[in-house]
C-alpha positions as CSV (number, residue, x, y, z in Angstrom):
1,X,-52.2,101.4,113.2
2,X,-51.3,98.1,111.8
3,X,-49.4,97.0,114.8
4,X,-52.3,97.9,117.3
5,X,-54.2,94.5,116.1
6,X,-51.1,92.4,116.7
7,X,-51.5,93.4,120.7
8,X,-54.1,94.2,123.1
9,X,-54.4,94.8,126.5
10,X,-51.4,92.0,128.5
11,X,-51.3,89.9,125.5
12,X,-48.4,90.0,122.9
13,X,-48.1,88.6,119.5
14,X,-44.9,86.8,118.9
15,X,-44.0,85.7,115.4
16,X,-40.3,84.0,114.9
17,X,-38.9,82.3,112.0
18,X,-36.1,79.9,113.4
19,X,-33.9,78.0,111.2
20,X,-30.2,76.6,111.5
21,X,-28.9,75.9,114.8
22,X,-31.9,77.9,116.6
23,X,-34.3,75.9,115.0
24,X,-32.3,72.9,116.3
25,X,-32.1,73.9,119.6
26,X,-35.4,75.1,120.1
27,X,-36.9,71.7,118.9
28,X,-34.1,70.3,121.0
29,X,-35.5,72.0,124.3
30,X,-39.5,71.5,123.3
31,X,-38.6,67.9,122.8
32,X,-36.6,67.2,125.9
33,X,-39.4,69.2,128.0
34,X,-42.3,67.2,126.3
35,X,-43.9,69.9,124.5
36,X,-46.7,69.4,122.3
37,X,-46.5,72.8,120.7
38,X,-44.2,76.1,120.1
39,X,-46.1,78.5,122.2
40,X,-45.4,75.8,125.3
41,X,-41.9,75.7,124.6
42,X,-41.6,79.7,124.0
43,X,-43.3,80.4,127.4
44,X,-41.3,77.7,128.9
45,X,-38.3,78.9,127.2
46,X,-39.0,83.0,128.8
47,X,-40.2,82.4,132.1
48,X,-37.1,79.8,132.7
49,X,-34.6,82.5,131.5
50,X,-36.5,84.6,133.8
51,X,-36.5,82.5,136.9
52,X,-33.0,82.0,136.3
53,X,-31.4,85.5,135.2
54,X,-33.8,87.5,137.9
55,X,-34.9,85.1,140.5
56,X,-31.3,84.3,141.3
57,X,-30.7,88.2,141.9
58,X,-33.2,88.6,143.7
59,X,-32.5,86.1,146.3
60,X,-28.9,87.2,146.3
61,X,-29.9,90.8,147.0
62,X,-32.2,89.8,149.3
63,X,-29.9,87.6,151.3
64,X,-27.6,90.4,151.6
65,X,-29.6,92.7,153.1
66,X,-28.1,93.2,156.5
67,X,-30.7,92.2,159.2
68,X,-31.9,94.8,161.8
């Protein structure tokens, strides 16, 4: 019940404590990539590991795909 009004529809709530090296490499990357904010650097930080971990993939299985 509780968790319903931390999410609704597409949206997620994301709450992270960071502290040690974490929290200096996060404020390493938001500072290097001109972030103003932590939500900026978090999206940043997700859709880049995305782009790289599944975009790469994707190309790779596409470019293998043998051509009719």
């Amino acid at each position: 019940m509780g968790e319903e009004s931390h999410h609704s529809g597409n949206k997620l709530d994301v709450r992270a404590f960071l502290s040690g090296k974490t929290k200096a490499n996060f404020e390493e990357i938001k500072e290097d990539a001109g972030f103003e904010n932590n939500t900026e650097a978090l999206r940043f930080i997700i859709n880049d590991y995305h782009k790289l971990k599944f975009g790469k993939a994707k190309k790779q299985a596409v470019a293998q795909t043998p051509q009719a």
